[in-house]
C-alpha positions in Angstrom: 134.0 51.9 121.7 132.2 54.3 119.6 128.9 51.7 120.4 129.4 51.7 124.0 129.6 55.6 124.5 126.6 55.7 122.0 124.7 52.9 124.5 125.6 55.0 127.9 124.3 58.2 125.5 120.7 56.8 125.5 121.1 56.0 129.1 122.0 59.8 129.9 118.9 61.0 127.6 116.7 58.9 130.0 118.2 60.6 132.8 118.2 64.0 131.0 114.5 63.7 130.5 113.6 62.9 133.9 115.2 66.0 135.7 113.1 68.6 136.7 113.3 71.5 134.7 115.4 73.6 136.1 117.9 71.2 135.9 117.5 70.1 133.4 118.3 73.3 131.1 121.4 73.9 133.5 123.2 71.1 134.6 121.9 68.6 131.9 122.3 70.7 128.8 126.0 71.0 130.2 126.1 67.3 130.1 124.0 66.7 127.1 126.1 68.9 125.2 129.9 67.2 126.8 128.5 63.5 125.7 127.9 65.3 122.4 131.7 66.4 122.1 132.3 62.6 123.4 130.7 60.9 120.8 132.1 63.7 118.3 135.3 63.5 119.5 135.3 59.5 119.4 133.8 59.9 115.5 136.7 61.6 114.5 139.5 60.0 116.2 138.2 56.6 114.3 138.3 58.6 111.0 141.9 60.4 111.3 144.9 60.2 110.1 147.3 58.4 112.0 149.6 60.9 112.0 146.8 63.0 113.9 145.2 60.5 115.8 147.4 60.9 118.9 145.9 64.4 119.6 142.5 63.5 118.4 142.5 60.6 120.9 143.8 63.5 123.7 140.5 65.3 122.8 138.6 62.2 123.4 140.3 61.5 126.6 139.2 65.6 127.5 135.7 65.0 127.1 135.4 61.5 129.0 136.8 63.3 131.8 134.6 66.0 131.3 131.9 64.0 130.9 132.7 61.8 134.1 133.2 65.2 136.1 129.4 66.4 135.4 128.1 63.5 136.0 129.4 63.0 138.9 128.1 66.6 140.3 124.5 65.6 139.2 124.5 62.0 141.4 126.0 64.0 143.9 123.3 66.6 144.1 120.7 64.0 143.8 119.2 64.6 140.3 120.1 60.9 139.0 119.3 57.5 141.0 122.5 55.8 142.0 121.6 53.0 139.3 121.8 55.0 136.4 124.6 56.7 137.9 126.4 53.5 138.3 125.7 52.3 134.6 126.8 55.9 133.3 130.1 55.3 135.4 130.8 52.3 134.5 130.3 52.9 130.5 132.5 56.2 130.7 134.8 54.0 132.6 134.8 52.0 130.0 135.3 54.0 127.0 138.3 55.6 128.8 140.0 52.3 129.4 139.6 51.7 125.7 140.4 55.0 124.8 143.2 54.7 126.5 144.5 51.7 125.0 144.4 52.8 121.6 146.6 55.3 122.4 149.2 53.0 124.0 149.2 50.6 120.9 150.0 53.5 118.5 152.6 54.8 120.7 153.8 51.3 120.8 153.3 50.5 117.3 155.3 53.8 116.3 157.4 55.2 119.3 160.8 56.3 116.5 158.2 58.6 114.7 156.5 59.6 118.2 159.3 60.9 119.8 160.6 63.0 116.4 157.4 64.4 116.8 158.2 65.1 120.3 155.1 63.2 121.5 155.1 60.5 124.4 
């Protein structure tokens, strides 16, 4: 998972470098700085706790939405060809779905503890 976000990273920094300036200190620093947080955010959701991982896994799922939001505001206002919008998309995509499975097998792998916690 970690690979793939870090794969559609280098992607984006193609992208990034290609906007025009003005742009590209707005509207890509935004994003540059949210795939950032994603591959942060990812780093430290592998290396937690499990007792912590659940919320560190909600931050992860923050910042693929974040990122997935942004990026779709720059293909939108044309500063990205539809092709490297489409591989962005579908990497993000991606991540999220596996993102989101971790978090289901913990919950299923622990759901007595979970719901002490108060967590669903």
């Amino acid at each position: 998972m970690l690979e793939r976000a870090k794969a559609a990273y280098k992607i984006w920094l193609i992208v990034h470098h290609k906007m025009a300036r003005s742009e590209r200190f707005g509207i890509g620093n935004r994003i540059d700085v949210l795939w950032l947080d994603l591959l942060g955010s990812l780093r430290k959701a592998a290396y937690t706790s499990i007792t912590q991982k659940l919320s560190a896994l909600e931050e992860v799922t923050r910042a693929v939405d974040a990122v997935r939001f942004f990026i779709q505001i720059a293909w939108e206002s044309g500063l990205m060809a539809q092709s490297h919008f489409i591989s962005l998309a579908k990497d993000i995509e991606e991540v999220g779905r596996m993102v989101g499975g971790w978090r289901r097998g913990i919950i299923a792998k622990n759901p007595s503890r979970l719901q002490r916690d108060g967590e669903r």
